[in-house]
C-alpha positions as CSV (number, residue, x, y, z in Angstrom):
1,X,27.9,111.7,177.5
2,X,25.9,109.2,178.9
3,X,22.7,110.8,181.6
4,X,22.8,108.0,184.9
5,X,20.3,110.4,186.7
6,X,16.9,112.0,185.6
7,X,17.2,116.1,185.4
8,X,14.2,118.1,186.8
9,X,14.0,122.2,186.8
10,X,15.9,121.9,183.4
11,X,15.9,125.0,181.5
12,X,16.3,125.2,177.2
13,X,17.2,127.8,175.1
14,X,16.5,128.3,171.7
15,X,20.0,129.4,170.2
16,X,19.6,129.4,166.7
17,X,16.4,130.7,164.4
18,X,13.3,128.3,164.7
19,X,9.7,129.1,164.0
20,X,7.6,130.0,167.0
21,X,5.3,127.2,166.2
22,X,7.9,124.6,166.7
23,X,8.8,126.5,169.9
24,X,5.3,126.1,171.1
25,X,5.3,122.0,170.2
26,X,8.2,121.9,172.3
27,X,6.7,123.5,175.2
28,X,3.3,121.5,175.1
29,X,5.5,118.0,175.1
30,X,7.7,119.7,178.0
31,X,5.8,121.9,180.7
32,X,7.9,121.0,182.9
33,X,10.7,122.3,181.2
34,X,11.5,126.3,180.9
35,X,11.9,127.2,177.3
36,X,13.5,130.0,176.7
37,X,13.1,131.7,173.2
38,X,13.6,135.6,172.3
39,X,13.1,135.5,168.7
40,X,14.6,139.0,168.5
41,X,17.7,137.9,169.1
42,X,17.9,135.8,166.5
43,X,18.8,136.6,163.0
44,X,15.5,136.1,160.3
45,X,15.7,133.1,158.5
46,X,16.2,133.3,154.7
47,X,15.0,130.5,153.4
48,X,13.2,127.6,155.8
49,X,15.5,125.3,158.2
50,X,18.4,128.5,157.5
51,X,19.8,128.2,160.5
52,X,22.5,130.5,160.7
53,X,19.9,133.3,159.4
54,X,20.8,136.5,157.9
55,X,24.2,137.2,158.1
56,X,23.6,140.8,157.9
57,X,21.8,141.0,161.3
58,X,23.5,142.2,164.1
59,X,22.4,142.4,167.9
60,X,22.9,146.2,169.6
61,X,25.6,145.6,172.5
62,X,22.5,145.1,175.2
63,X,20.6,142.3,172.8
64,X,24.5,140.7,173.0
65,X,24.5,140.5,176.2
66,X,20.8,139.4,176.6
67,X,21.4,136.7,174.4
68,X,24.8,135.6,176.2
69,X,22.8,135.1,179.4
70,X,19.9,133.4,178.6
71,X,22.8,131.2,176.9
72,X,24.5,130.7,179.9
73,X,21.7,130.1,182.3
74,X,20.4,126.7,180.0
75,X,21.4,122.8,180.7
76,X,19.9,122.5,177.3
77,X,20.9,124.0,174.1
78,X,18.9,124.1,170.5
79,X,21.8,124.9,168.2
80,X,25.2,126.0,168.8
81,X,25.5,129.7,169.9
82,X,25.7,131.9,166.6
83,X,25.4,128.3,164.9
84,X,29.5,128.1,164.5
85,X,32.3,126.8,166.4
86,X,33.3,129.6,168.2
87,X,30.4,129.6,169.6
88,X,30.1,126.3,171.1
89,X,33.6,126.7,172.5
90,X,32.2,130.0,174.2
91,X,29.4,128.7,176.0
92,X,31.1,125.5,176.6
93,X,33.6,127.1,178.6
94,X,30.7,128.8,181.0
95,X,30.3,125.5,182.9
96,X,26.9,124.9,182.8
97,X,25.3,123.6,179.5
98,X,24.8,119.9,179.9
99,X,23.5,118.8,176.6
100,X,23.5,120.4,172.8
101,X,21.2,119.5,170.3
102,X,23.1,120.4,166.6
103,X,21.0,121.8,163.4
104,X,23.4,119.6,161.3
105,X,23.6,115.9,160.5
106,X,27.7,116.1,160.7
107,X,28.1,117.8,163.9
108,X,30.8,116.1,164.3
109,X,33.0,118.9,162.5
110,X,32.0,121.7,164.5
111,X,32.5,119.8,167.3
112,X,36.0,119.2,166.7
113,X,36.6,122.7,165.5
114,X,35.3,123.8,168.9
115,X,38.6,122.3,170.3
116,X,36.9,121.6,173.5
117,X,39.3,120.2,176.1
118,X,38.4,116.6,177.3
119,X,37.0,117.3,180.4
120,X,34.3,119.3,178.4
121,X,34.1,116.5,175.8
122,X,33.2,114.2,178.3
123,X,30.8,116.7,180.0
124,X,28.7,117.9,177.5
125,X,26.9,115.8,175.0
126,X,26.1,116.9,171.6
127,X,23.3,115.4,169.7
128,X,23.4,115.8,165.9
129,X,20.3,116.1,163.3
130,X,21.5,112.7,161.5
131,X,18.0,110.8,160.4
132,X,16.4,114.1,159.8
133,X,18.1,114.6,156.5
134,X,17.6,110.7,155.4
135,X,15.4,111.0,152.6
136,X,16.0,114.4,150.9
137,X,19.8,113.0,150.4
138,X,18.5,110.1,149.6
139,X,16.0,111.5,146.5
140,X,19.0,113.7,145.9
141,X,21.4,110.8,145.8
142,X,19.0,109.2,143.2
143,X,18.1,112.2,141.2
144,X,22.3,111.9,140.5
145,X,22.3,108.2,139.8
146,X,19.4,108.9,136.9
147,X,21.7,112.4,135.8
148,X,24.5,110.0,134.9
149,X,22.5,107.0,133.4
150,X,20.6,109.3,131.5
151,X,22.9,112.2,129.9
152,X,21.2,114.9,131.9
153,X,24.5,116.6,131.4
154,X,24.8,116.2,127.5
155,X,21.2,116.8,126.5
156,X,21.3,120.5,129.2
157,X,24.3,121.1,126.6
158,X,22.7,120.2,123.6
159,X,20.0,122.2,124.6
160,X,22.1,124.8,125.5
161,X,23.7,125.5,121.6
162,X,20.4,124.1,119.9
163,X,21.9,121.2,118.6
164,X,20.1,118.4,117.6
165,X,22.5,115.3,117.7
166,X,22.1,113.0,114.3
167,X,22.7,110.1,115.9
168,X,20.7,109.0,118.9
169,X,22.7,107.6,122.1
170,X,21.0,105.1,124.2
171,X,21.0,105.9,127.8
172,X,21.5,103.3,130.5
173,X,18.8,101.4,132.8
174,X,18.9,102.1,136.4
175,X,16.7,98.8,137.0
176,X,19.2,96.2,136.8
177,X,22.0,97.8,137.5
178,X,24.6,97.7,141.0
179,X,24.7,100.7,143.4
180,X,27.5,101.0,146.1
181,X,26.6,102.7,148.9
182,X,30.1,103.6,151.6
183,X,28.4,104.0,154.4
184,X,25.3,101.6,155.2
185,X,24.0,104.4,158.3
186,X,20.6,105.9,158.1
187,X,21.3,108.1,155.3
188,X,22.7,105.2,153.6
189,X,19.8,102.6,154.1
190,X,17.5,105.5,153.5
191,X,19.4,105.8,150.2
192,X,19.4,101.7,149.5
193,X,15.6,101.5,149.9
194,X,15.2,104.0,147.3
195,X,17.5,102.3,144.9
196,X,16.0,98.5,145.2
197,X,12.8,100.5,144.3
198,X,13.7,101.5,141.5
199,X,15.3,98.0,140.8
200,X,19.0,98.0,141.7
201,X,20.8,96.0,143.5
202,X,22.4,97.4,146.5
203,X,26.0,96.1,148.0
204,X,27.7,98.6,150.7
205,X,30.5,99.1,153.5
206,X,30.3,99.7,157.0
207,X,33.0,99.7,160.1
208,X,31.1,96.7,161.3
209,X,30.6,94.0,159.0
210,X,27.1,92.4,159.6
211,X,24.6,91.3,157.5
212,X,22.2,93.9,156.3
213,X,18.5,93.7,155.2
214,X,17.9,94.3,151.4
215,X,22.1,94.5,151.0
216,X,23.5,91.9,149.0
217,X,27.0,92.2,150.3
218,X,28.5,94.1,153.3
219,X,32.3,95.1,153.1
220,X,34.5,97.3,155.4
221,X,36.3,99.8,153.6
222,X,39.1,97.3,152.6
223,X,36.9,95.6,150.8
224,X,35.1,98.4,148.8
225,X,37.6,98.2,145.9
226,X,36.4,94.4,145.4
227,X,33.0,95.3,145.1
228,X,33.5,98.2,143.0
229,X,34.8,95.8,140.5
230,X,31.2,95.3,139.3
231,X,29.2,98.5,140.4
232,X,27.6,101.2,138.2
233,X,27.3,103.5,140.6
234,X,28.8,105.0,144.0
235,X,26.9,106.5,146.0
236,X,29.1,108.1,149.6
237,X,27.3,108.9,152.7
238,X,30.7,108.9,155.2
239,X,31.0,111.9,157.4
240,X,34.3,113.8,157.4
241,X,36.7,112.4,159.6
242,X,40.3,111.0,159.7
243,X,39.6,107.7,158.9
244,X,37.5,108.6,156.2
245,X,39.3,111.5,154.6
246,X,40.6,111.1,151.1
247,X,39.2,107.6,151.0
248,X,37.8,107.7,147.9
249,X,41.1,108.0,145.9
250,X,43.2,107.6,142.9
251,X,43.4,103.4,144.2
252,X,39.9,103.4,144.3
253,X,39.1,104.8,141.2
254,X,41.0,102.7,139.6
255,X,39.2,99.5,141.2
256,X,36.0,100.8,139.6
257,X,34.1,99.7,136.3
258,X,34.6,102.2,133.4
259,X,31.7,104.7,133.2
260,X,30.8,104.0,137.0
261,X,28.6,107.3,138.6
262,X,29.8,108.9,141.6
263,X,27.3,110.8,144.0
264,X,28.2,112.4,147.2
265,X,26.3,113.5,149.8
266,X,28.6,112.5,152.9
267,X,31.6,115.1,152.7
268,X,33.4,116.4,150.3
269,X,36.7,115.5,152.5
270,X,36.3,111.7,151.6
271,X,37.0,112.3,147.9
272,X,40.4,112.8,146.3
273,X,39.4,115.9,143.9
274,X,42.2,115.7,141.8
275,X,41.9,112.2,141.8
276,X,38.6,112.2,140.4
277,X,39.1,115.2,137.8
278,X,41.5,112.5,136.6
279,X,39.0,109.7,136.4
280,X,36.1,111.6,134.8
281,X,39.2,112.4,132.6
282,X,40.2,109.0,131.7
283,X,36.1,107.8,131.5
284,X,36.7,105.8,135.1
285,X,33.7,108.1,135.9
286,X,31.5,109.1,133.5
287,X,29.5,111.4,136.3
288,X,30.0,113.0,139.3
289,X,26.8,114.7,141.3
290,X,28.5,116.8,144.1
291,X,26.6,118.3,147.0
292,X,29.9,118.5,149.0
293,X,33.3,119.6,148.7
294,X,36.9,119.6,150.5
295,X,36.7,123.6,150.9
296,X,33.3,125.5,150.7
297,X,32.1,127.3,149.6
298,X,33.9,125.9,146.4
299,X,36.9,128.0,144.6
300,X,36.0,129.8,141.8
301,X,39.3,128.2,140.6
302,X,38.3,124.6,140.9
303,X,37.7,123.0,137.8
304,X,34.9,121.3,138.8
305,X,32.6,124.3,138.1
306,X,33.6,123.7,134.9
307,X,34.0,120.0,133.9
308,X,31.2,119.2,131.3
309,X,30.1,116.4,133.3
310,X,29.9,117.0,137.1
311,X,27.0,119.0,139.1
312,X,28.0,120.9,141.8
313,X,25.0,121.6,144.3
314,X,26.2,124.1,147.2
315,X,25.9,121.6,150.0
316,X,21.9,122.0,149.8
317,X,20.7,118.4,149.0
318,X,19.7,118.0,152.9
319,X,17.4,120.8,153.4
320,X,13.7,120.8,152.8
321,X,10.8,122.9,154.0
322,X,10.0,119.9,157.1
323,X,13.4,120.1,158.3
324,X,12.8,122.7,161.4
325,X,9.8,120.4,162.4
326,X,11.6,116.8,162.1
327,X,14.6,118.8,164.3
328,X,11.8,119.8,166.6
329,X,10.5,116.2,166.6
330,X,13.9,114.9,167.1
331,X,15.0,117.3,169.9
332,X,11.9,116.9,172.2
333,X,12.2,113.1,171.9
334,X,16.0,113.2,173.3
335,X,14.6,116.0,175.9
336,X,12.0,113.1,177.3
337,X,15.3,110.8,176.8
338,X,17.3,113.3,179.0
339,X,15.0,114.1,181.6
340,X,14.5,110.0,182.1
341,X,18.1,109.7,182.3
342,X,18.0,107.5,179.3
343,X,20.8,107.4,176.5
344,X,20.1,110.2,173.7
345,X,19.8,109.5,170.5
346,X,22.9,110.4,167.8
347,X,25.5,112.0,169.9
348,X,28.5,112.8,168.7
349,X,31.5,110.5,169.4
350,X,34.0,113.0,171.1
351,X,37.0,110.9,170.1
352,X,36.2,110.2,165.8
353,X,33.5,113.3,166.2
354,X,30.8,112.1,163.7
């Protein structure tokens, strides 16, 4: 949604668990604006930037309904209601919530999961948290480039049965070496900048071909098996969506190098699993870092737990302890933004939802 008109009186409440300091920052930016925040309401936070909170707490019948209306009386939310789908689709539906900011980076999801009908597509804008999480996926991104060019994997097991190999193996230089990055956004570019510092050469795709600073080449996703060709690494930032799901594939691993690293920290939708089981089978990959899967939490039946060389990390790579405060940051910048009238920053697209 797109604000034509400024918005005075506004009223924002804090739906999901956030630290009262942050609440406080938003209020001294925003005086103007009513905050509401009943921290007893919301469920503790585990661990920082948890979101959803403890999934034990529950609210008695009358915190419920407390929590409903000070819900319902906002234009502005911070987090979905109950941080899930459901949730947005209930307060959606009460008419008066103009603008959502999301806790994740792929809102996009929840957004479609919400099944909103159009006319509340088009009346409510949701803002996601993408930027926020740019540089821990980034470092994470990198910390699996380095597993795979240097047999993290194979020394943890040689560690693990005490065996000291006879022979030594080289491992491979990241310095020199070609990274791929599907999706040049600001996860990705956050991601290329790490990897020219440490000496690779970056090429990557976007939906818009255009020339990028720092990217050698820039390829839609037609051309990513072309550049694959010579690339020691692929590195996937794409949020889940139709276009995008199963992308990486059987075709594609069979356009890349032998030995080629795979990272993802986009969604685990975009890769084939059983496509790439069979390419870290056949040596097309000889790594695969993980941080995201096509159903999570992950089966205890897939047989990627397993595989001798793949990490899985439960979808955690984003968070870090400043993620509340960059979300703070981020959501009282779009509140000036909304109050102005001006376009927000990151919303959701309510027709591709990412």
């Amino acid at each position: 949604m797109m604000n034509t008109m400024t918005h005075n009186n506004l009223t924002a409440a804090i739906a999901v668990p956030l630290e009262a300091g942050h609440v406080e920052s938003i209020r001294s930016a925003h005086p103007a604006v009513t905050v509401r925040y009943e921290p007893e309401l919301l469920p503790p936070e585990r661990f920082p930037a948890d979101h959803a909170g403890d999934p034990v707490f529950r609210r008695t019948p009358e915190q419920e309904s407390r929590y409903w209306d000070m819900l319902r009386g906002a234009d502005v939310l911070y987090g979905f209601p109950n941080e899930s789908a459901a949730g947005l689709a209930e307060i959606a539906a009460s008419g008066k919530v103009q603008w959502i900011q999301a806790m994740a980076a792929g809102a996009g999801g929840a957004v479609k999961a919400a099944n909103l009908p159009e006319a509340q597509l088009r009346r409510i804008a949701v803002t996601s948290s993408a930027g926020v999480h740019g540089l821990p996926l980034a470092e994470f991104a990198m910390m699996g480039v380095l597993n795979g060019f240097k047999r993290s994997a194979e020394m943890a097991a040689d560690q693990s049965a005490k065996h000291w190999p006879e022979l030594r193996t080289p491992t491979r230089l990241v310095s020199g070496s070609t990274a791929v990055i599907t999706g040049l956004g600001e996860i990705g570019m956050e991601t290329a900048r790490l990897a020219r510092a440490m000496g690779m050469r970056v090429s990557g795709t976007k939906r818009t071909i255009e020339p990028v600073d720092g990217v050698d080449t820039v390829t839609d996703t037609a051309g990513l098996p072309g550049l694959l060709a010579n690339a020691d690494a692929l590195i996937n930032t794409l949020p889940g969506t139709p276009y995008t799901e199963k992308m990486i594939n059987a075709e594609i691993f069979a356009a890349m190098k032998p030995g080629t690293v795979l990272v993802n920290v986009g969604r685990g939708t975009v890769v084939d699993e059983d496509a790439l089981l069979e390419a870290l089978d056949s040596g097309q990959v000889s790594y695969a870092c993980l941080d995201v899967f096509a159903v999570e939490p992950l089966p205890a039946s897939s047989p990627l737990w397993e595989h001798p060389r793949v990490m899985v990390s439960p979808h955690t790579s984003a968070l870090s302890v400043a993620e509340n405060r960059l979300i703070a940051e981020r959501f009282i910048e779009n509140l000036t933004r909304f109050q102005a009238g001006e376009p927000l920053l990151h919303v959701v697209d309510p027709v591709h939802f990412y």
